[in-house]
C-alpha positions as CSV (number, residue, x, y, z in Angstrom):
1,X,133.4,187.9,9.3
2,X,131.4,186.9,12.3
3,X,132.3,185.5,15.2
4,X,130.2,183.5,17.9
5,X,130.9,183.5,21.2
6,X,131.0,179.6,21.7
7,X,130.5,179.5,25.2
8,X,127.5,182.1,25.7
9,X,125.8,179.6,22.9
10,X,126.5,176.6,25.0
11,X,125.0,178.4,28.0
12,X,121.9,179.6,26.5
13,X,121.2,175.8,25.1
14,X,121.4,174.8,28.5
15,X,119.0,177.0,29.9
16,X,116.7,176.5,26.9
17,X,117.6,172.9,27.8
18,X,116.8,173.0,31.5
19,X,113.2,175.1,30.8
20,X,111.6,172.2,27.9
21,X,112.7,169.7,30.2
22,X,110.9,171.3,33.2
23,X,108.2,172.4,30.6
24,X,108.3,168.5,29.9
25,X,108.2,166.9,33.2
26,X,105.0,169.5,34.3
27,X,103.2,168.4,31.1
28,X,104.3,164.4,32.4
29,X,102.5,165.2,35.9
30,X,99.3,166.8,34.3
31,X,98.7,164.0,31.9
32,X,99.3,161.8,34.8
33,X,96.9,163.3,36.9
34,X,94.3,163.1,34.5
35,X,94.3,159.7,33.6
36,X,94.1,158.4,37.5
37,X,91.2,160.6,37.6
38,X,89.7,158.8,34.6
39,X,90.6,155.6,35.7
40,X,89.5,156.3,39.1
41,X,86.1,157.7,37.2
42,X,86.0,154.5,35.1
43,X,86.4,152.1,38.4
44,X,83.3,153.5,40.2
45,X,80.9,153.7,37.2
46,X,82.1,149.7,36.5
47,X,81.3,149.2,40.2
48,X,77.9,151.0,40.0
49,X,77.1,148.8,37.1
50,X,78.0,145.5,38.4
51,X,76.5,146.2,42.1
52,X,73.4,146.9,40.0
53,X,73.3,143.6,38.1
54,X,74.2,141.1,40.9
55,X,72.8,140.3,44.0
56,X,73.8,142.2,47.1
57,X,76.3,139.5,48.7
58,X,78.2,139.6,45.4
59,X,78.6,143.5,45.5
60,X,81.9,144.6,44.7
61,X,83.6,146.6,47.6
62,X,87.1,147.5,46.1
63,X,88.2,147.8,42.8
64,X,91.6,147.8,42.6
65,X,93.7,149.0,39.7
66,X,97.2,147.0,38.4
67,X,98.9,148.9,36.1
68,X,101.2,146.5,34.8
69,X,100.1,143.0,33.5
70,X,99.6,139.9,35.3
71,X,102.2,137.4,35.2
72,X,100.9,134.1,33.2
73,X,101.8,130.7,33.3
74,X,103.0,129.1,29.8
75,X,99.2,128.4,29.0
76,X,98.4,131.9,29.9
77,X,96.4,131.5,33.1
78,X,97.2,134.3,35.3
79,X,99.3,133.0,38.6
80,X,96.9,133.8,41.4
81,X,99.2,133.0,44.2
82,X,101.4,136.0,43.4
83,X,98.3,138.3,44.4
């Protein structure tokens, strides 16, 4: 017969809890960090490209990045007063 010791099980799946979860969130910031990056890369070769194909009073100054969608009107225009 074999007999656990409940509570030093309990504790140990804690801990193992506690270090994926921190294993987790590190992962969450590194992946996060590396897509602004790209998208920060992605902005200035769009801008680069578009300064280069329009003349120099349309040149783009800022690009600005919305990560969440536009809200639309019911025919799907985007509501312009809201930014």
């Amino acid at each position: 017969m074999v007999h656990f010791d409940r509570e030093e099980m309990e504790q140990k799946i804690k801990e193992m809890k506690s270090s994926i979860s921190s294993k987790v969130d590190e992962t969450v910031e590194e992946f996060t960090l590396v897509v602004d990056q790209a998208i920060d890369e992605l902005a200035a070769e769009l801008q680069i490209y578009v300064n280069s194909r329009v003349n120099k009073m349309s040149h783009i100054q800022l690009l600005v990045s919305h990560p969440e969608p536009f809200t639309k009107t019911a025919t799907k225009k985007i509501k312009r007063y809201l930014y």
